[in-house]
N, C-alpha and C positions, 0 to 999 in steps of 0.2 A: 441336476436339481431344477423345478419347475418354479422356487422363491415366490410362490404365490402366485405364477401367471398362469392364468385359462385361457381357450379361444376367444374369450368374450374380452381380451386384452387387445384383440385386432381392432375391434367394432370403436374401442377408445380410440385407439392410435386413427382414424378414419375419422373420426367426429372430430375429433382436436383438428387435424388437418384441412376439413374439409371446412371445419370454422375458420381457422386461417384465410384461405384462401378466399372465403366469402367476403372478407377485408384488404385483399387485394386491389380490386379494382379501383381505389382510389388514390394507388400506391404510385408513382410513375418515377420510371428506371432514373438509377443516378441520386433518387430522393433521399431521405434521411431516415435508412434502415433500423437506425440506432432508436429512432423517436418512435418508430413504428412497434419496434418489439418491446418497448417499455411502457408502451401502452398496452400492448396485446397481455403481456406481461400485467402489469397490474391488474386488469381485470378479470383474469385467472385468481387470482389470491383475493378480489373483491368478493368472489365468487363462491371462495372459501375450496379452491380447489387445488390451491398452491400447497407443496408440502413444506415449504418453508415454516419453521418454529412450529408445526405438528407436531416433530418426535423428535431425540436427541440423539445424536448417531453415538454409537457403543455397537458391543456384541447384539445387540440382540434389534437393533429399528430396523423398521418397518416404514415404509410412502407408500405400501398397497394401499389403492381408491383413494390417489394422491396426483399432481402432475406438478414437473419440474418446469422449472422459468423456460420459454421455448427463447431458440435464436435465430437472429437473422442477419444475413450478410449477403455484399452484392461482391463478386468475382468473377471476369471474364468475361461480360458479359451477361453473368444470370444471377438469379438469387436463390442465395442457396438457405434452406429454413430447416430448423433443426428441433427436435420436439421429445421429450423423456416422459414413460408412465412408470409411477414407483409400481416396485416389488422391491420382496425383502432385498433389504441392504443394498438398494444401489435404485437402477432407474432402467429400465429399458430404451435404449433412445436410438431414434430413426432419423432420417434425413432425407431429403425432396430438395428437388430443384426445379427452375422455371425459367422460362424465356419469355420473353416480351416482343409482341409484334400490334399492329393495329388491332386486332382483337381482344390486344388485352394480355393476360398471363396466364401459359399452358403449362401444365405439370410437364416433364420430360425424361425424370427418372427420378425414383426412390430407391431406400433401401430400409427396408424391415425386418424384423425376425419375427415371423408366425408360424411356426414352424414347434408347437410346444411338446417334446416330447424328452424325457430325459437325456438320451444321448443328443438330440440334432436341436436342442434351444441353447443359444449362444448370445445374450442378451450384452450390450457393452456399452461403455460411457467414450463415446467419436471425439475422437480430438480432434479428429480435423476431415477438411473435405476437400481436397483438390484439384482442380479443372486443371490441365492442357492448354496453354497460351492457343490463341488462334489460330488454326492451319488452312487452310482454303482446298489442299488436300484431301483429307482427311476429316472425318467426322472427332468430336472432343474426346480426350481419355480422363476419367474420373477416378479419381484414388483416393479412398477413406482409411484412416488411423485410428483405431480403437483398443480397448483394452476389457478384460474381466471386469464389472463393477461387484465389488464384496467390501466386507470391511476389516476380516483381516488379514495375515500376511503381506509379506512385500514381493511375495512372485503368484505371476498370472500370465492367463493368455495374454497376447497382445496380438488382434487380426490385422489384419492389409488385405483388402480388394480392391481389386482391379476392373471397371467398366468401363465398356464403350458405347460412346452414345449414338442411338439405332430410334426407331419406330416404336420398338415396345419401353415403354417406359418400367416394366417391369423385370425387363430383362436378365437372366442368370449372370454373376461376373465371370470376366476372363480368368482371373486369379481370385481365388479365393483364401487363404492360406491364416493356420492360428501354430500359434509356437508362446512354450512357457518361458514368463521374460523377468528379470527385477524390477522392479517397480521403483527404479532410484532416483529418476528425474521425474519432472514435472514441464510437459508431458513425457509419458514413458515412450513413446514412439513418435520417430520423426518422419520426415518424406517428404520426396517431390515428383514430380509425375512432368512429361511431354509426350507429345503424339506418340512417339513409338519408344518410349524410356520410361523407368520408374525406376524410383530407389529408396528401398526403407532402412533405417537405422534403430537398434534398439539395445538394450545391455541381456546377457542371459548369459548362466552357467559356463565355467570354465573345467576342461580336463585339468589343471593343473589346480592339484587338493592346498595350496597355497593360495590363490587368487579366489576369489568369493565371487566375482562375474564379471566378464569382460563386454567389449561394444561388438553386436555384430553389425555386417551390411547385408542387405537380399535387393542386387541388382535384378533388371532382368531389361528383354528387349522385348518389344511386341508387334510380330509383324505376320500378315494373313491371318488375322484372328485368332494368334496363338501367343503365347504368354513365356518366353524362356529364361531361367536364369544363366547371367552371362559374367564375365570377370568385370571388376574386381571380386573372388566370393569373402576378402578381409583385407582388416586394416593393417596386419604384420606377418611376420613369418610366422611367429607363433600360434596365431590366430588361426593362420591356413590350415595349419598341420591339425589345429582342433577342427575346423572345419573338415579334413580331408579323412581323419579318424572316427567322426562322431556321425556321418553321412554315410546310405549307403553305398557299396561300389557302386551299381549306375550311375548315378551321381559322381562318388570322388572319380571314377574313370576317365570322365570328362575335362577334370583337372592333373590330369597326367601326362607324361610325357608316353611318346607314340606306342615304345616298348613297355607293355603291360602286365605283362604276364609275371616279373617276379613282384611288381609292387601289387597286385590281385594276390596273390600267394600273402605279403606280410598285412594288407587290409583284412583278410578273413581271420590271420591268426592275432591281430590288435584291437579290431573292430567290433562294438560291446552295446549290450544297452546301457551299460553305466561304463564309462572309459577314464582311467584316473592316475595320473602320474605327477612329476614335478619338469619341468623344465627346468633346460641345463642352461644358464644363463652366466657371459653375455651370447644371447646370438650371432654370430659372427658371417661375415664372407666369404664366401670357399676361395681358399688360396690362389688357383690359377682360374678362378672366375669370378671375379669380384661380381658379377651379375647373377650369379646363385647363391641363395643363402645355404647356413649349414645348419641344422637344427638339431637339437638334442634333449630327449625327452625321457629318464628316469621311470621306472613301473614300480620300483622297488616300495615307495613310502607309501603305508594307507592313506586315504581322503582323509582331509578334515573336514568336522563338523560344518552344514552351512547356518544362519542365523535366520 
């Protein structure tokens, strides 16, 4: 669904920004970000351009040819500026960063969605934006936290990208990745990012037609420009074994031991687009290996209903 956005949604997001910016130069790093954006901020809504108390969020509002309060924050060095143009039910929102040198403040990277086509527009409400502590190494790794903005249900995508910082300020991410999530915390995605680490947390569906959604993790390492997920892939045995059932082989393979070929044989005959059983609980310790678990997982009982 295109929620009202046209190309002519880019040209916004470019004018707001590049007003931004045109207020920079009197901004100097370490300054008082907080003062800065509450001013930028008000003059948006003086402007009559703020969608604040325009419409009443329900089914059915609307912020198209509206803009959300922009943000601003200084981490690791840069400042990182964050900026929403309504569409139906939620807010398209992007994110720029800058560095500061005697010159003044250079954009360094963004991230957009102009891209408006039914399948590939993915518009989201960022929770968050991460820099890579300083490496002397290595150039920074940026990691963003977002989600579906709608207004109803409590499950949606929730994205995590992954960029590193180069010359082109526009650059594709290393990782791009969206997965349907519960929407039960506030924020529904968490994360942290280092030169050559990332790790996101978020809650989504369980095989067990008893549980309503569990936590997962999506580690990964990042090294020569490539992006891998690595262990931990959960927080329990139980977890794994959703993991290792609801993945495909390429994937669960990697989490196997060496001899593969009969657990390849039971992956294809349990492995589903919808995968549904009860675990057998308590999980326990295998006898003469207290370092492996034993799991046990029921097929017998339908799903239950999710809410």
């Amino acid at each position: 669904m295109l929620r009202g956005a046209t190309p002519h949604l880019t040209a916004v997001k470019h004018q707001l920004r590049d007003w931004v910016e045109s207020r920079l130069p009197t901004f100097k790093p370490g300054g008082d970000e907080g003062a800065l954006q509450r001013q930028l901020s008000a003059e948006l809504r003086a402007a009559g351009l703020s969608c604040d108390d325009k419409v009443q969020p329900g089914p059915d509002w609307t912020c198209v040819g509206y803009l959300e309060d922009l943000m601003l924050r200084q981490s690791e060095g840069f400042l990182i500026l964050q900026t929403g143009a309504g569409i139906d039910c939620g807010f398209d929102e992007s994110a720029y960063l800058y560095t500061h040198s005697s010159e003044g403040w250079k954009r360094v990277w963004q991230t957009e969605q102009n891209t408006y086509t039914e399948k590939r527009y993915r518009p989201q409400t960022i929770h968050a934006v991460h820099i890579s502590p300083f490496n002397r190494a290595d150039a920074a790794v940026v990691l963003t936290l977002g989600s579906q903005s709608w207004c109803t249900s409590n499950w949606h995508d929730v994205y995590y990208r992954v960029f590193r910082l180069g010359p082109d300020p526009e650059a594709p991410p290393l990782l791009d990745q969206a997965e349907p999530a519960y929407m039960a915390n506030e924020p529904p995605i968490l994360g942290k990012v280092a030169a050559d680490d990332v790790l996101v947390e978020f809650r989504i569906g369980s095989i067990d037609s008893g549980v309503h959604n569990r936590s997962a993790i999506r580690h990964f390492r990042i090294a020569h420009g490539k992006v891998e997920r690595v262990e931990p892939v959960a927080l329990s045995p139980s977890d794994f074994v959703d993991e290792w059932l609801t993945h495909e082989w390429s994937e669960a393979a990697l989490w196997s031991e060496d001899d593969k070929r009969p657990l390849a044989d039971w992956h294809r005959k349990l492995h589903n687009d919808f995968v549904h059983g009860v675990f057998i609980r308590p999980t326990m310790h295998c006898a003469d290996r207290p370092d492996v678990w034993e799991v046990g997982l029921d097929f017998s009982d339908p799903p239950a209903p999710w809410d």
